[in-house]
C-alpha positions as CSV (number, residue, x, y, z in Angstrom):
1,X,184.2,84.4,76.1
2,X,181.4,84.8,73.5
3,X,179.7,88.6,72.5
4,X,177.7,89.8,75.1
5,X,173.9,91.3,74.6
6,X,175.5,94.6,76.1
7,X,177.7,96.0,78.2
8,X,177.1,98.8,80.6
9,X,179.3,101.8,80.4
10,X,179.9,105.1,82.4
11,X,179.5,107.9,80.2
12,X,183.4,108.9,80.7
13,X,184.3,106.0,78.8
14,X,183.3,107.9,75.7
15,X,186.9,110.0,76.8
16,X,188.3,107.6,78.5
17,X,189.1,105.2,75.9
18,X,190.0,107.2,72.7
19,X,192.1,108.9,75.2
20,X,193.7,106.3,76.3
21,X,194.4,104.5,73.0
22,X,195.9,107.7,71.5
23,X,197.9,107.8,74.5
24,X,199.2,104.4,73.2
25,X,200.0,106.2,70.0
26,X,202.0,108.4,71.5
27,X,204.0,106.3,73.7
28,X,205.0,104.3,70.2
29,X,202.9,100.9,72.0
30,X,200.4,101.1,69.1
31,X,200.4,102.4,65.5
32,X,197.8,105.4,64.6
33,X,195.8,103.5,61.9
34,X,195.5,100.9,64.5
35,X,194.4,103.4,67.4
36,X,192.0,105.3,64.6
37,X,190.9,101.4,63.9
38,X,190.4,100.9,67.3
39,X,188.7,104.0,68.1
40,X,186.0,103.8,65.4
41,X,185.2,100.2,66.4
42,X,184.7,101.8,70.2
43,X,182.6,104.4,68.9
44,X,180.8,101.7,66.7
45,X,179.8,100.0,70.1
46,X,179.0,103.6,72.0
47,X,176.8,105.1,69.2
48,X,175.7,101.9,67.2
49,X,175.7,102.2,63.6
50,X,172.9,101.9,60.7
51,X,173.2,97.8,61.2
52,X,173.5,98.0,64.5
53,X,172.3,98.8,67.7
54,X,175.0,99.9,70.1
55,X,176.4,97.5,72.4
56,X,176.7,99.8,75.4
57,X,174.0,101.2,77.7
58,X,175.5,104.3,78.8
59,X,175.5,105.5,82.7
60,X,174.9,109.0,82.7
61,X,176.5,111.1,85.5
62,X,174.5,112.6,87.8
63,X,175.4,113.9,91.5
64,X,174.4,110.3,93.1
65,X,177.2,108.9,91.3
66,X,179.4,111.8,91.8
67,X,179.1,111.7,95.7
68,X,179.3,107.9,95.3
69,X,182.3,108.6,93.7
70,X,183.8,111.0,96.0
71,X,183.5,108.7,98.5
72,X,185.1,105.5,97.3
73,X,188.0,108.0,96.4
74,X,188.6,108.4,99.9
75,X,188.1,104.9,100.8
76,X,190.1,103.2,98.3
77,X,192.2,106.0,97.3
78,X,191.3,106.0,94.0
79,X,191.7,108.8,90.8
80,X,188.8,111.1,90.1
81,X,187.7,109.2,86.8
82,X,188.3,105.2,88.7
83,X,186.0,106.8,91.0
84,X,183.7,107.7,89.1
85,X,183.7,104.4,87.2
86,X,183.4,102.3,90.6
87,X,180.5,104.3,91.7
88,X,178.9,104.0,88.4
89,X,179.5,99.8,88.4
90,X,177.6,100.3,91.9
91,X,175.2,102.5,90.4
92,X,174.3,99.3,87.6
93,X,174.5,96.6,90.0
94,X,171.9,98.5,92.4
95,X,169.8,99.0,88.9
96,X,170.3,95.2,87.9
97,X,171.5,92.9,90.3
98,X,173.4,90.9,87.6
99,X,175.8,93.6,86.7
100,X,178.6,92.0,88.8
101,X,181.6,92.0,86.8
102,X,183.9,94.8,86.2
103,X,186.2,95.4,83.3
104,X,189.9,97.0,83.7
105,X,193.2,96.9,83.5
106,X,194.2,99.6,86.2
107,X,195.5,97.9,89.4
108,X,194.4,100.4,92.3
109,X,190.4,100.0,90.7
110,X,190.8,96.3,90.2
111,X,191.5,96.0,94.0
112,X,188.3,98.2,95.2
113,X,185.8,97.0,92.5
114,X,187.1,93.5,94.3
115,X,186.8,95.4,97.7
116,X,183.1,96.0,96.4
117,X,182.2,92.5,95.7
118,X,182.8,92.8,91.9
119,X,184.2,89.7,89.9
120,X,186.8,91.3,88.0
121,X,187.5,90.6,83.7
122,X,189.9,89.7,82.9
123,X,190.8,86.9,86.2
């Protein structure tokens, strides 16, 4: 798969991934300068940089997304921050009909953004 223009992001992923890459760290799966690597190239894409736009547009999180949230936590009995990142995939798709896909690794929100209709990356 080729670069894409950009990439639509809940705002969490600005926690979410360093988090989760120093979590990596920590369970000995990745080396720190690779994490720090990592995490800089991440922010890179978030925040852009004096060459370059950021890749991301950022979701912010507002109560429609939270009570979007709260309830496909109850439906698909998902964690507090997969919620929140289902709701806000629902949130871009109603803003842009194109935003179909869904990016992630975690099993129990690959299954609901399916549920929803999302084509999932990777297959």
């Amino acid at each position: 798969m080729g670069r894409l223009d950009a990439i639509a992001v809940c705002a969490l992923a600005r926690v979410e991934v360093p988090a989760a890459l120093w979590g990596k760290v920590r369970m000995r799966q990745l080396e720190p300068a690779d994490a720090g690597t990592l995490v800089l190239e991440f922010e890179a894409d978030f925040f852009g940089t004096e060459e370059e736009l950021p890749r991301f547009a950022v979701l912010a999180v507002g109560m429609p997304v939270l009570e979007e949230a709260a309830a496909r936590a109850a439906a698909h009995g998902l964690r507090a921050y997969d919620a929140v990142q289902l709701a806000s995939a629902i949130a871009a798709r109603q803003a842009d009909e194109d935003c179909d896909s869904l990016a992630c690794f975690d099993r129990d929100l690959r299954d609901a953004a399916a549920a929803c209709g999302f084509a999932l990356i990777p297959e």
